[in-house]
C-alpha positions as CSV (number, residue, x, y, z in Angstrom):
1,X,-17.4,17.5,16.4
2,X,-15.2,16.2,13.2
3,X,-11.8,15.8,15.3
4,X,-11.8,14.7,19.2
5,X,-11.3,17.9,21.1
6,X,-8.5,15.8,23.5
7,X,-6.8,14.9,20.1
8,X,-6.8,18.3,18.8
9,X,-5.3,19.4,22.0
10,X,-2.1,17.8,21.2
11,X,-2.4,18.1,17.5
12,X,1.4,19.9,17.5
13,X,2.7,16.9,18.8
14,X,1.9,14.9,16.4
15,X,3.2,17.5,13.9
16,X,6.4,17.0,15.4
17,X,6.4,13.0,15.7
18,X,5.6,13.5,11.4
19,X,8.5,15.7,11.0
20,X,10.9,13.4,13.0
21,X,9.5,10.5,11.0
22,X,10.0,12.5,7.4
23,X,13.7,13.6,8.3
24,X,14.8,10.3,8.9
25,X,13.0,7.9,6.0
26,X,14.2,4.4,5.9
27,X,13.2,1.7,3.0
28,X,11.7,-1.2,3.3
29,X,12.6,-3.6,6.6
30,X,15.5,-1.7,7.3
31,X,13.1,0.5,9.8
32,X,15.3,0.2,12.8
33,X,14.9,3.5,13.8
34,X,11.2,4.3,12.7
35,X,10.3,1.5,14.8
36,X,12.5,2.1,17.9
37,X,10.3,5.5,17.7
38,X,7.2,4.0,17.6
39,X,7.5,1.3,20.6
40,X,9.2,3.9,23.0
41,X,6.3,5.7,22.3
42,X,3.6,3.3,22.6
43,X,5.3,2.6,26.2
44,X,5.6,6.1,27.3
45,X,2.2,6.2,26.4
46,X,1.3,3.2,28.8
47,X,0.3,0.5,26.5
48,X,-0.4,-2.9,27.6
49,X,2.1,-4.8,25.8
50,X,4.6,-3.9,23.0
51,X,6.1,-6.3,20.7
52,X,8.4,-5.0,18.5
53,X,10.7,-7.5,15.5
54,X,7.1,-8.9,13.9
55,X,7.6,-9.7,10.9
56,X,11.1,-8.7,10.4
57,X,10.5,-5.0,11.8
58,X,7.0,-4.4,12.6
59,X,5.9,-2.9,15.5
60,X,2.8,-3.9,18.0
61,X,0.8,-2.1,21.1
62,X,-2.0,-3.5,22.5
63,X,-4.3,-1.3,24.7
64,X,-6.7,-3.2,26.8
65,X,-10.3,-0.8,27.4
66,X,-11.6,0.1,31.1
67,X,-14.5,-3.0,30.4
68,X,-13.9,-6.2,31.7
69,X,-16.4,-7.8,29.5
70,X,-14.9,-8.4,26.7
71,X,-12.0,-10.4,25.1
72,X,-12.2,-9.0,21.4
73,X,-9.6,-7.4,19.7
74,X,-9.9,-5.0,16.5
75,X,-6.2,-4.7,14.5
76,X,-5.6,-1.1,13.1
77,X,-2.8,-0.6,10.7
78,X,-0.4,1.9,9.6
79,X,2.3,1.3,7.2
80,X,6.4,2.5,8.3
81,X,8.7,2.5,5.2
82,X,9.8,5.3,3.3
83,X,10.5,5.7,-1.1
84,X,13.9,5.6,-2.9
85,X,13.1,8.6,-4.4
86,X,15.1,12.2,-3.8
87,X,13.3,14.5,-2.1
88,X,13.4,17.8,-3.8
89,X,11.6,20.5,-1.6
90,X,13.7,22.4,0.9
91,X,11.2,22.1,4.0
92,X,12.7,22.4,7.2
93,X,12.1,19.2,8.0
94,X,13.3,17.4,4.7
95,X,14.9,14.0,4.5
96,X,18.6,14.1,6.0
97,X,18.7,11.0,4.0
98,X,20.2,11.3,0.3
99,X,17.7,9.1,-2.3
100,X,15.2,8.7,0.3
101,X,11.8,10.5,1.4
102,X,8.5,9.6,2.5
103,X,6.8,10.0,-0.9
104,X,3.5,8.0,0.2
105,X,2.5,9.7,3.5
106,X,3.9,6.7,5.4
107,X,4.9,8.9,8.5
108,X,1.9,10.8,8.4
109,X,0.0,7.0,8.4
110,X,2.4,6.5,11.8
111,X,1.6,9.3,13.3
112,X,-1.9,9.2,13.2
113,X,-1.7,5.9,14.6
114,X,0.6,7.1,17.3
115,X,-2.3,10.0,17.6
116,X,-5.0,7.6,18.4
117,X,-2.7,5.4,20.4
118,X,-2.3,7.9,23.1
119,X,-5.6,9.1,23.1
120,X,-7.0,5.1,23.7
121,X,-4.2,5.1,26.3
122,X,-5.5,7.9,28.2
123,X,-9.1,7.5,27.9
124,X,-9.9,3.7,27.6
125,X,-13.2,4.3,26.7
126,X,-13.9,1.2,25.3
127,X,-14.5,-2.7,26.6
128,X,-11.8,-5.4,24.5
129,X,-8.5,-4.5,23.2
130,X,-6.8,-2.0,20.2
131,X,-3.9,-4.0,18.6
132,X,-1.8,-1.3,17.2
133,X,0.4,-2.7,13.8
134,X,3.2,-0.7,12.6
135,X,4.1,-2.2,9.3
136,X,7.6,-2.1,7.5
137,X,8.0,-2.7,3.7
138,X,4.9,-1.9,2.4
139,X,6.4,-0.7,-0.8
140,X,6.9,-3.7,-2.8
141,X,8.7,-5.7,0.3
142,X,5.3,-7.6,1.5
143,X,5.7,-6.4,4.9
144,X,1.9,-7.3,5.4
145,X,2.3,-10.7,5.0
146,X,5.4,-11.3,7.0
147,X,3.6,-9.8,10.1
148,X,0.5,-12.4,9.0
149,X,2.8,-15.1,8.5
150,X,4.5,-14.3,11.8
151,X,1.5,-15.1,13.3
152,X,-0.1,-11.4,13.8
153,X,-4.1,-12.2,13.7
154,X,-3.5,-15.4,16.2
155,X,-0.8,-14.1,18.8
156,X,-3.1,-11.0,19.2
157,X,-6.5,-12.7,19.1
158,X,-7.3,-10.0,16.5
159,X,-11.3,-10.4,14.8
160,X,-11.1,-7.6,12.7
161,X,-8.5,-5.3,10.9
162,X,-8.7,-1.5,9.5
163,X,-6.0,0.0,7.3
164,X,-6.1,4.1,6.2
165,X,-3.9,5.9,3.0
166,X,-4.2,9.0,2.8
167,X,-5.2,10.7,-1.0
168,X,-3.7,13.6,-2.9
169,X,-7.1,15.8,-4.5
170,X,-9.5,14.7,-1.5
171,X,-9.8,17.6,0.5
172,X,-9.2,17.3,4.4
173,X,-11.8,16.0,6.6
174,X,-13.1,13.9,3.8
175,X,-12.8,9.9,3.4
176,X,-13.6,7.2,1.0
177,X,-14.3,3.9,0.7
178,X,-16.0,1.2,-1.2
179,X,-16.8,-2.8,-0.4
180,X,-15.1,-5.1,-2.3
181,X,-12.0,-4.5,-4.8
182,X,-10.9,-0.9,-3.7
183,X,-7.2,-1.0,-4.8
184,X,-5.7,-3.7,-7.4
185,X,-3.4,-7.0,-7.6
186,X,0.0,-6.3,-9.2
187,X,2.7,-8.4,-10.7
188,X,6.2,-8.1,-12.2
189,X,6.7,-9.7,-15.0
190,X,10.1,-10.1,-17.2
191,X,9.8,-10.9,-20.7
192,X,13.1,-12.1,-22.8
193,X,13.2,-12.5,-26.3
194,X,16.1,-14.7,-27.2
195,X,16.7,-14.1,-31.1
196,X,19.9,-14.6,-33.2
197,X,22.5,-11.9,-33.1
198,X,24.5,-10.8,-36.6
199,X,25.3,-7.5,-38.4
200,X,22.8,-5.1,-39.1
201,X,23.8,-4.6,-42.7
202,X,22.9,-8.6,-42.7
203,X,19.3,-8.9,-41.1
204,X,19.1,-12.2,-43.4
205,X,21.3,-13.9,-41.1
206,X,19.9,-13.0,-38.0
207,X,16.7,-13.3,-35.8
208,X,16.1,-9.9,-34.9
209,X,15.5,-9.8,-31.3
210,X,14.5,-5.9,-31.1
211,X,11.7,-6.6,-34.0
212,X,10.3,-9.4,-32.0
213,X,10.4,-7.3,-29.0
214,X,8.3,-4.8,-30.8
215,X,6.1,-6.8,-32.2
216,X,5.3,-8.4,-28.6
217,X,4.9,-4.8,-26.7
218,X,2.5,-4.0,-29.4
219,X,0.4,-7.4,-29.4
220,X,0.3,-6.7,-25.2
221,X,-1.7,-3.7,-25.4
222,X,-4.6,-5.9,-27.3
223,X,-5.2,-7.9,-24.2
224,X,-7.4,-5.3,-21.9
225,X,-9.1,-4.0,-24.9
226,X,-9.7,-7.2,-26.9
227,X,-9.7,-9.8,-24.6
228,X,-11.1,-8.4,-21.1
229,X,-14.9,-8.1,-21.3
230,X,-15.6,-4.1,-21.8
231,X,-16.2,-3.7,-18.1
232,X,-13.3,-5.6,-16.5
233,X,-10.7,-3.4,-15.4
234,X,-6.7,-3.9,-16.1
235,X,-3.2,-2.5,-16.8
236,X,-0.8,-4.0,-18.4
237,X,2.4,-1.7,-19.1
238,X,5.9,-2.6,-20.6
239,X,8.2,0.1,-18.9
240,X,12.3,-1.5,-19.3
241,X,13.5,-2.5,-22.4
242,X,17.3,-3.9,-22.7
243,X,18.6,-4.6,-26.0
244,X,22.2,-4.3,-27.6
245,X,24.6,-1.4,-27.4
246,X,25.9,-0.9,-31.0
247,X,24.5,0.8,-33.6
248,X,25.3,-1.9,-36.6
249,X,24.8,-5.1,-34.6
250,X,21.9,-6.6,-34.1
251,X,21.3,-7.9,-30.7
252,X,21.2,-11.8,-29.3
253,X,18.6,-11.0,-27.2
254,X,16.4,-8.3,-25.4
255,X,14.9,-7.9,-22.2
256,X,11.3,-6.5,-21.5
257,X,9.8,-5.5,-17.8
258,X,6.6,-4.1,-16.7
259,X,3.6,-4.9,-14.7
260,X,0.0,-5.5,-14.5
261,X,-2.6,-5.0,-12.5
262,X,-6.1,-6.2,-11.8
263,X,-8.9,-6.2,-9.7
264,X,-10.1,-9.6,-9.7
265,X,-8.1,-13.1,-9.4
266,X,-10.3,-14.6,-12.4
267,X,-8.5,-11.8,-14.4
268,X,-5.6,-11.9,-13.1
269,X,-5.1,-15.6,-14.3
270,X,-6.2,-14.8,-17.9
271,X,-3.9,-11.5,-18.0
272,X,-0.8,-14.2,-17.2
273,X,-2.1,-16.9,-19.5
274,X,-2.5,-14.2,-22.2
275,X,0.8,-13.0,-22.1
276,X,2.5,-15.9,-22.0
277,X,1.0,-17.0,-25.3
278,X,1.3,-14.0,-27.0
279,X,4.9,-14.0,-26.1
280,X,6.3,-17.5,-26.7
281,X,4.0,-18.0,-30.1
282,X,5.0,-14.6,-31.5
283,X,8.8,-15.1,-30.6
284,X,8.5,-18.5,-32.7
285,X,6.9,-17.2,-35.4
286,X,10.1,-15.3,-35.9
287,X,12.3,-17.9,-35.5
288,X,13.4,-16.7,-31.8
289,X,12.5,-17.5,-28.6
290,X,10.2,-15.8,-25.8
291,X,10.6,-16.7,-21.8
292,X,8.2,-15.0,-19.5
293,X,8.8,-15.1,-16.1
294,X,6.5,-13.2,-13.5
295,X,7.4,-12.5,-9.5
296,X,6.3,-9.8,-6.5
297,X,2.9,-10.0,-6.5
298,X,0.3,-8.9,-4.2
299,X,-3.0,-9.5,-4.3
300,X,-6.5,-7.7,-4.9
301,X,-7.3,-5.6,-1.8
302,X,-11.3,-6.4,-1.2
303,X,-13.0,-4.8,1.3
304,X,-15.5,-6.8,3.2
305,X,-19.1,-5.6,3.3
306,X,-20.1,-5.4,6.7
307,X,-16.9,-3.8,8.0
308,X,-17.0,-1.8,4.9
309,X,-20.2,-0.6,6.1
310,X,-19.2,-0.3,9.9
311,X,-15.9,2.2,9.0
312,X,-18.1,4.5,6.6
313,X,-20.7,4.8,9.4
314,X,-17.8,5.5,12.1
315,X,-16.4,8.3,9.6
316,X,-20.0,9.7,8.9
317,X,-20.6,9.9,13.0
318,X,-17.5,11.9,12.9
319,X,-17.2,14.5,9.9
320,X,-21.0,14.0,8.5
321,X,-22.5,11.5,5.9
322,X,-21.8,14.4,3.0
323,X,-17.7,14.5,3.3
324,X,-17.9,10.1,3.0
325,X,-17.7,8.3,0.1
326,X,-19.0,5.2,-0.1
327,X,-19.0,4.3,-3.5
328,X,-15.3,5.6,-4.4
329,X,-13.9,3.9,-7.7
330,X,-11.0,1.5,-7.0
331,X,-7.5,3.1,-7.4
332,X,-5.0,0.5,-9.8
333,X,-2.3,1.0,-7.2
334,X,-1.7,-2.1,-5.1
335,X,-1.3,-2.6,-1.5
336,X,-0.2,-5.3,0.8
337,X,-2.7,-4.8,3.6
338,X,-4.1,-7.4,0.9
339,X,-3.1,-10.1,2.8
340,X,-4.1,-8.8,6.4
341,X,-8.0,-8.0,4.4
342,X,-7.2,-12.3,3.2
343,X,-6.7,-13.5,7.1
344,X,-9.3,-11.3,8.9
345,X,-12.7,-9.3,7.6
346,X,-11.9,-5.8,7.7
347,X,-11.2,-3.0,5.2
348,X,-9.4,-0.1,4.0
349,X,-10.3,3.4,3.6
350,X,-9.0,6.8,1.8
351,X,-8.8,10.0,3.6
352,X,-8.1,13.2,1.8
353,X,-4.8,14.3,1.8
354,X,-6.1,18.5,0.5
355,X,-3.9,19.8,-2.2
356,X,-0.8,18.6,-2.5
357,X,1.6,16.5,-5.1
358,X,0.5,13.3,-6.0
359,X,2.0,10.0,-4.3
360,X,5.2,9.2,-5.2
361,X,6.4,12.4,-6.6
362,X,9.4,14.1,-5.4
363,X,7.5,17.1,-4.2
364,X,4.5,15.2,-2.4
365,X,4.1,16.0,1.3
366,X,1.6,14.3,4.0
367,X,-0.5,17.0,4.8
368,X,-0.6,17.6,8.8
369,X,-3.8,19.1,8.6
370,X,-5.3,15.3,8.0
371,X,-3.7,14.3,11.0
372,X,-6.5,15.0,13.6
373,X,-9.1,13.5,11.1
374,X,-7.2,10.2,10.7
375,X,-6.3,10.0,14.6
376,X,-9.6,11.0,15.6
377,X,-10.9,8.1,13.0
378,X,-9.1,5.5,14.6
379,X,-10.3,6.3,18.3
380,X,-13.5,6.4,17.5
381,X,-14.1,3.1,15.7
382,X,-12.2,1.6,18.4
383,X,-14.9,3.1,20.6
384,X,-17.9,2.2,18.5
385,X,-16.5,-1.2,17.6
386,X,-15.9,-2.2,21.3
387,X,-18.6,-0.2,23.3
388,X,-18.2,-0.4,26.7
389,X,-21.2,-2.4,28.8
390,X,-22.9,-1.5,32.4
């Protein structure tokens, strides 16, 4: 059966935990209420222990199994912070919160956690311990590795950790996954281009900044397809630009932003090594001046083989070998869970979120009918991973 009949049974329950979740979005660590919601319910639901202000805001249950066998411990993970983004469809249950929504499927990542949480509560099928993480900031705030530098993986003896997002385009009841790199490294970078301002009717007395500029955006774009061997993969995107205001002077200086992305660290250095040449020796061949400066980074998110291997099989017990992908390209997104996959083996797998808008998009919306796949996921690797003994 693809979804555990006692999970289906209270599937409009965790309809309405979602639509609590997506009324009330909160960015970042400022999760106060998301995660008061999620530990009073991971103690109505009986769990073991709850620890709630891990790194900064995160949230953990542990459920101990019926066995008495066994001290492992298998992390699963679901990410808690909402998008500064506007939501723009009138669903009942839209944000209350102006310039905020859950554009990523965040609270449906919750609630499928909080799915499988009551159902391991109930049933305890299983010999070891499920260590429940509720993550904030996973959008750009590196919630991931606060809770690791908080001491996640040794206060809760964990072995092994699992993270799930859900897809826009897969269709419901299917899942993906793929060992090694499976979503990409990312890193701001600034660029400035200090120049020499004057009056635009008088370029010869100047160092035009905005030329510069140009010149630089244009000599970025040769590094992934001149530099990078053909079948390395990598992004590199200027999207800011500030220069001047007027339309006769010519600016002192201009200001570049973007990012890039990769999916392996030996790239990643030669991406940033790249730019910074291209930027300071073209800015002095104009006479000006280039500073690059890079910052919030996370890193590669590899899956590890055998767990890799372990979470497909759990997902093809449960809705059949044909709706699992195991050989799913890797997405140029990034994702923090990065640095839980760089403390523990583990790894990270897409479920299809049907039809709907695509991540971050003012009219995205989780899909509810993943729920009971997702939930149902979660229970049963739990199960599998920690089998109860005679």
């Amino acid at each position: 059966m693809p979804v555990l009949e006692r999970i289906r049974d209270f599937a409009d329950t965790m309809t309405a935990w979602r639509y609590d979740l997506h009324a009330h979005p909160e960015l970042l660590y400022d999760v106060e209420r998301t995660a008061g919601f999620v530990a009073d319910r991971l103690r109505a639901f009986g769990c073991d222990a709850v620890e709630t202000g891990i790194g900064r805001t995160g949230v953990v249950g542990v459920i101990r199994g019926n066995g008495r066998n066994s001290n492992r411990a298998i992390g699963l993970r679901a990410d808690m912070d909402a998008l500064p983004i506007q939501e723009v469809r009138d669903l009942p249950y839209r944000s209350t919160v102006p310039g905020k929504m859950h554009a990523c499927g965040h609270d449906g990542h919750t609630t499928m956690l909080l799915g499988a949480a009551k159902y391991l509560a109930e049933t305890r099928n299983f010999d070891g311990a499920a260590v429940l993480i509720f993550q904030p900031a996973e959008e750009g705030g590196g919630g991931g590795e606060a809770m690791v530098e908080d001491g996640l993986m040794e206060r809760f003896g964990i072995e092994s950790v699992y993270g799930m997002h859900n897809i826009p385009g897969m269709a419901v009841g299917t899942f993906a996954i793929r060992p090694g790199p499976i979503m990409a490294s990312t890193d701001r970078f600034t660029l400035t281009i200090e120049g020499r301002g004057g009056h635009a009717a008088l370029p010869q007395n100047a160092v035009d900044s905005v030329l510069v500029a140009s010149h630089v955006i244009i000599a970025l774009q040769s590094i992934v397809s001149r530099n990078l061997h053909p079948l390395e993969s990598a992004v590199v995107s200027v999207c800011a630009l500030d220069a001047g205001e007027a339309f006769n002077v010519l600016p002192q200086s201009v200001t570049m932003r973007g990012t890039m992305r990769t999916l392996s660290q030996g790239v990643r250095s030669q991406i940033k090594a790249r730019i910074e040449t291209l930027v300071t020796e073209i800015a002095g061949a104009f006479g000006a001046k280039g500073v690059v400066e890079f910052g919030s980074s996370y890193p590669v998110t590899e899956n590890h083989p055998a767990e890799t291997d372990f979470m497909a099989g759990v997902a093809e017990a449960l809705v059949g070998a044909e709706n699992v992908d195991r050989t799913v390209a890797p997405m140029m997104t990034a994702e923090d869970f990065s640095y839980m996959l760089g403390r523990r083996p583990g790894a990270y797998m897409f479920i299809g979120n049907g039809d709907s808008a695509s991540l971050h998009h003012p009219h995205y919306d989780f899909n509810d009918a993943a729920t009971p796949y997702g939930a149902s996921l979660w229970a049963r690797l739990i199960e599998t991973a920690l089998p109860l003994t005679a």
